[in-house]
N, C-alpha and C positions, 0 to 999 in steps of 0.2 A: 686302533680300538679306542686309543683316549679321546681322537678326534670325533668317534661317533656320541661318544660317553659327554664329552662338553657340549658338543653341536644339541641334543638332547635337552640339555639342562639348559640352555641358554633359550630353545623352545619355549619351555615354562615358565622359563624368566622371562622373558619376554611379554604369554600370556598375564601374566601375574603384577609384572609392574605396568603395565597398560592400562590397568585396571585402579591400582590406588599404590603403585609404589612396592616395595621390599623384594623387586627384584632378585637382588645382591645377596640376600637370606636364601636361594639356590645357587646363582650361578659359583659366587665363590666360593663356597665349601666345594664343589664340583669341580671347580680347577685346583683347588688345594687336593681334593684326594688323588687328581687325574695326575699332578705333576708336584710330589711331595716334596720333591728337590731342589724346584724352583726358586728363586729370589722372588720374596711375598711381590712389590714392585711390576717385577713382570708381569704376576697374576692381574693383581689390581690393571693393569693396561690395559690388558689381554679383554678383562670382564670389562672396560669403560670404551675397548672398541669395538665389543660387540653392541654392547646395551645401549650405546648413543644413539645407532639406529635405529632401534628399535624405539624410542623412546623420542628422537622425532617424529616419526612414523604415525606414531598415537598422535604427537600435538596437533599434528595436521588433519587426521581423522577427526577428531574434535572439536577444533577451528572449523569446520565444513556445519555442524550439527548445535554446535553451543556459541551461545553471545558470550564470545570472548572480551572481556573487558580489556584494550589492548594498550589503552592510554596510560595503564595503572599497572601494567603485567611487563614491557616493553623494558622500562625504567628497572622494576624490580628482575629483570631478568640480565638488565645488564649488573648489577649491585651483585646479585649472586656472583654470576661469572668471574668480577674482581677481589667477592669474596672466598669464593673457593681457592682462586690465585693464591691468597695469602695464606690462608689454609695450607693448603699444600707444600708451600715454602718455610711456614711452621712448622712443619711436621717431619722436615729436615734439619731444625736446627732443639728439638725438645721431643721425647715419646707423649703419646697419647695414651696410653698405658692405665694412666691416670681416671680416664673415664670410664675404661671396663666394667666397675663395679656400676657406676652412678647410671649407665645407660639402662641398664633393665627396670632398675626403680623409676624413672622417669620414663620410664614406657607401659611401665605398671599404671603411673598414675594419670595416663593419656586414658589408656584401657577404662577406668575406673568410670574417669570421668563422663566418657563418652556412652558409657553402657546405664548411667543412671542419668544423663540427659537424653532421655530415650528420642526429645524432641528433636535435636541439635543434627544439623543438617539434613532435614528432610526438605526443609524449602528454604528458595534461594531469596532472601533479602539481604541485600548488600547493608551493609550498616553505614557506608561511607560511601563518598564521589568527592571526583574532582582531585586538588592537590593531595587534601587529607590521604586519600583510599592508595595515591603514587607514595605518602611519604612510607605509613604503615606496611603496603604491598614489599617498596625496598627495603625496608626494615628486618621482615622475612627472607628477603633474597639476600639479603647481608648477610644477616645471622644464621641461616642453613645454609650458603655456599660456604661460607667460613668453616661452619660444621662439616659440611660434607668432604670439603679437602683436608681437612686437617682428621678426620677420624670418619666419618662417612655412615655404617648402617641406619638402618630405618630413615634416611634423608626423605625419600619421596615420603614414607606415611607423614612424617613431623610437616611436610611441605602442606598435606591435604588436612591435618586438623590444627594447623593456625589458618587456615584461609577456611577455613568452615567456622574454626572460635572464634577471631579477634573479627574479619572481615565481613561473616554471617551467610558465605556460600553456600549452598548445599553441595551434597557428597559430588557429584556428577559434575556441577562445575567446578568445585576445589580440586578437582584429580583431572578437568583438562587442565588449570592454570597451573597444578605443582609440573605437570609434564614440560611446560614451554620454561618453566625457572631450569628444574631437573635436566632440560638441554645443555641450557650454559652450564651449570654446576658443573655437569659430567665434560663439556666441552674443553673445559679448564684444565680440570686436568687429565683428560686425554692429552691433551696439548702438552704438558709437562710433561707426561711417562715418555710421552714419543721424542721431545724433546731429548729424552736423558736415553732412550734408545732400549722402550721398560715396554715394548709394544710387539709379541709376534704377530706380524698382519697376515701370516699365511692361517692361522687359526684363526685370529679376529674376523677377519672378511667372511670366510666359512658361518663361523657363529652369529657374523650379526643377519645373514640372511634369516638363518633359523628365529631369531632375536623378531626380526620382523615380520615375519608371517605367524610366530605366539601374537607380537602386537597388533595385529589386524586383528585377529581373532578375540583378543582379551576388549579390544576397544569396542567390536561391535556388540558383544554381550553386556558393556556397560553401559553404551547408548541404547540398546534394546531394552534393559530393564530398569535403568533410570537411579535415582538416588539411594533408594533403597536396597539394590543389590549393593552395590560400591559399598555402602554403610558397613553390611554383613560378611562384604572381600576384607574392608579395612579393618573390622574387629579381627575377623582371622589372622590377617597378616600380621597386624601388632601382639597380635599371643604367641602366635608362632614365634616372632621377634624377640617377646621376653623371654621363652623357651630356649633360646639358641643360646643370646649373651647373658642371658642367668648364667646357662652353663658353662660358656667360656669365662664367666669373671670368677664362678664360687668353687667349680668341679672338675673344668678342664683343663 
């Protein structure tokens, strides 16, 4: 039963972060209710070996339909990967705990922002090329792999409104390029849970098929209605977001 009850969830995660990220705002609450006993660790594996799949799966859908900027995305993708590294290895020697509170304010003020820039990525003008667009792009994959290993929710949305803010993406292609960074992040520390032996693959392999066929489905609704849907996935999911960790920092 629980294996039907994740496989499920990890569906909708799958559709969901295809689309603009917060996957991880269903699947894990889903294996925390499924396996209450668990070592969190294991959970966290459990969800980055299903959702890697899935979450390639999209970049490559993507890659097929959008001008991937690869020169700028490549470099920044490898910068995350050694930032989530470290992330990760931080996050065994200090708690995160710390950020609880400060995450939902600062995803308040993502929401905020983005709902009174009514304009803000509906069209794609890069604001950069060249070295500049590689330093800024690794800058992001720095500073959100770092993030994502060391404490993690809302990664992919924070991934899609700085490559819409700072870089001047629109929605459509900020949420293919957070997906190809979102690889390495999550590949990281896959790597690490598995490493330390924090990976059931007889559930993992189960869920990330389901993982991958939401992310078909989530990807082709994105490239079928263009910037503007994505805009309206990512206001959702960022509310939904402050919803969750409001309530885990103030209530729960």
């Amino acid at each position: 039963m629980e294996l039907i009850f994740v496989t499920c969830a990890s569906l909708l995660a799958g559709f969901v972060d295809s689309i603009v990220g917060g996957g991880g705002l269903i699947l894990v609450p889903a294996l925390f209710a499924a396996f209450p006993t668990t070592h969190p660790a294991t959970l966290f594996g459990i969800n980055k070996g299903a959702s890697i799949w899935g979450t390639a799966v999209a970049t490559a859908q993507y890659a097929k339909r959008v001008d991937m900027r690869w020169s700028a995305l490549l470099p920044a993708a490898l910068a995350g990967f050694g930032g989530s590294l470290a992330g990760a290895w931080l996050v065994t020697e200090i708690s995160p705990q710390f950020l609880r509170k400060v995450l939902p304010v600062v995803l308040l003020g993502v929401l905020i922002y983005t709902l009174v820039k009514k304009e803000m990525g509906r069209h794609h003008t890069p604001r950069f090329s060249g070295r500049t667009e590689t330093l800024v792009a690794c800058c992001i994959g720095l500073l959100l792999g770092f993030y994502d290993g060391f404490f993690g929710p809302g990664t992919g949305s924070f991934f899609v409104f700085l490559f819409v803010r700072w870089l001047g993406y629109d929605f459509l292609n900020a949420s293919a390029s957070a997906k190809l960074l979102n690889v390495a992040t999550n590949l990281a520390a896959l790597l690490l849970f598995a490493y330390k032996g924090h990976v059931w693959w007889h559930f993992a392999l189960t869920m990330a098929v389901a993982n991958v066929v939401g992310s078909l489905l989530g990807t082709h609704m994105a490239l079928k209605h263009g910037a503007t849907f994505v805009r309206m996935v990512f206001i959702f999911v960022v509310s939904a977001l402050i919803l969750k960790t409001g309530y885990d920092a103030f209530i729960g």
